[in-house]
N, C-alpha and C positions, 0 to 999 in steps of 0.2 A: 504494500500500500504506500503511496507518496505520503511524504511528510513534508511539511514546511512551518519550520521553525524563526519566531520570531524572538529576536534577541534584543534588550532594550539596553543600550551603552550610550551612556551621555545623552539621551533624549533621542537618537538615530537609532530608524530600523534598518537592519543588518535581515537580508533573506536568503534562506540557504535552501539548496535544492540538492536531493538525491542524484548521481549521476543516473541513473534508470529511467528519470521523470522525458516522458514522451514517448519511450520508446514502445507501450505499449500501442498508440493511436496510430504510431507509426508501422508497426504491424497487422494493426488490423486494417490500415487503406491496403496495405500490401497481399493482405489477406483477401479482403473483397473484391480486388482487382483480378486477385486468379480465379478467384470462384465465378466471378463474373462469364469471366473468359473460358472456362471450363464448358460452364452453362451456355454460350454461345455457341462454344464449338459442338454442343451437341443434338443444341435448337438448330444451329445454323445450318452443320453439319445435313441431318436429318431432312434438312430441306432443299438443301443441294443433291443430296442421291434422289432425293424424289425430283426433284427438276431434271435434273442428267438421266433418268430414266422415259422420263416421260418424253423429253427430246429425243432420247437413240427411239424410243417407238414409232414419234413422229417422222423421225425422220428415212427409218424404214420402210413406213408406208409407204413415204414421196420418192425412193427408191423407186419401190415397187409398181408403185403407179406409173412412174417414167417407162420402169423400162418392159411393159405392156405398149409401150407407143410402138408400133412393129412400121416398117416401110411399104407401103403398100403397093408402088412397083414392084418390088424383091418379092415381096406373096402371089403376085402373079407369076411370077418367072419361076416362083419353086423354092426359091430361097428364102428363109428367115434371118431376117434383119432387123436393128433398130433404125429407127429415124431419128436419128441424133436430133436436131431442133427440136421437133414436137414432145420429145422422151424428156430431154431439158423443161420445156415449156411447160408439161404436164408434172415434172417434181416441181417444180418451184413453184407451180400455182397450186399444190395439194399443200404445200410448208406456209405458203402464206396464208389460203382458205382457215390449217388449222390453229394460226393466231401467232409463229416464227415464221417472219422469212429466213427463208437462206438463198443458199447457192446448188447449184445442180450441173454435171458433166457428161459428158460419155467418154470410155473408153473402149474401143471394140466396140463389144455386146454389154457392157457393163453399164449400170448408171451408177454415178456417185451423187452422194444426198450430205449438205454439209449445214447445220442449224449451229451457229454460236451468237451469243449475247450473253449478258450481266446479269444473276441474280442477285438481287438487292439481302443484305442483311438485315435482320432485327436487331440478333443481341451484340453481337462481333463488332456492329460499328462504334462503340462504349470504347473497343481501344485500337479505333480507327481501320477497321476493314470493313467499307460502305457495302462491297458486293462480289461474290466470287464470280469467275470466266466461265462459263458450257459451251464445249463444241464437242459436238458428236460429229463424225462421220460414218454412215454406212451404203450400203452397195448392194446392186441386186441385177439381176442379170438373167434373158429371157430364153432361154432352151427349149427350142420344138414348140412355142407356144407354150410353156410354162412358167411362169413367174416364180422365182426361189430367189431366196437371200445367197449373197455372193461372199 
């Protein structure tokens, strides 16, 4: 317990302090600060795998949606093919429809699906981390007329 003793000489108060006086206050901001940040990182945490999952799903879809865009010369001639443009055209408008844009490729037969943006923090910005990165990318690619993940 702090003490502070007051000593009366020649009419002058004289105040003396324990070396220890503070250091408990000083512990417990030290204290509350990790707990804080513990608590973030598990609020925050938790809400980041649920945003990064739900991106890899969206963004799967817009894969897949792409690369269902087949060429429709090549289907008469016998050949299956993507139509790169419309395969592009049809990911990127299924990521933006479902509330991400992104970005969308072809390579070969492949469509790439790419969603990144910022999720915002709750608790983590207390010691200054406003929002973590998500970028997913994933790929899908159309075999005989079959849509499958690549």
């Amino acid at each position: 317990m702090n003490t502070i003793r007051l000593y009366l000489r020649d009419h002058s108060r004289v105040l003396r302090h324990r070396p220890e006086d503070g250091q408990f206050l000083a512990m417990t901001v030290v204290l509350m600060t990790m707990f804080l940040a513990l608590t973030g990182l598990v609020a925050d945490g938790g809400r980041y795998l649920d945003a990064k999952q739900a991106a890899a799903s969206e963004t799967e879809q817009a894969a897949r949606a792409g690369a269902s865009s087949l060429d429709v010369s090549q289907l008469h001639a016998g050949n299956i093919a993507l139509d790169p443009a419309s395969a592009v055209t049809a990911a990127e408008n299924f990521m933006t429809t479902s509330g991400r844009p992104g970005t969308a490729w072809v390579v070969g037969n492949t469509v790439y699906a790419e969603i990144s943006y910022r999720q915002p923090t709750q608790l983590l910005g207390i010691i200054g981390v406003g929002s973590l990165q998500i970028t997913v990318t994933e790929s899908a690619t159309d075999v005989s007329g079959n849509t499958s993940e690549g």
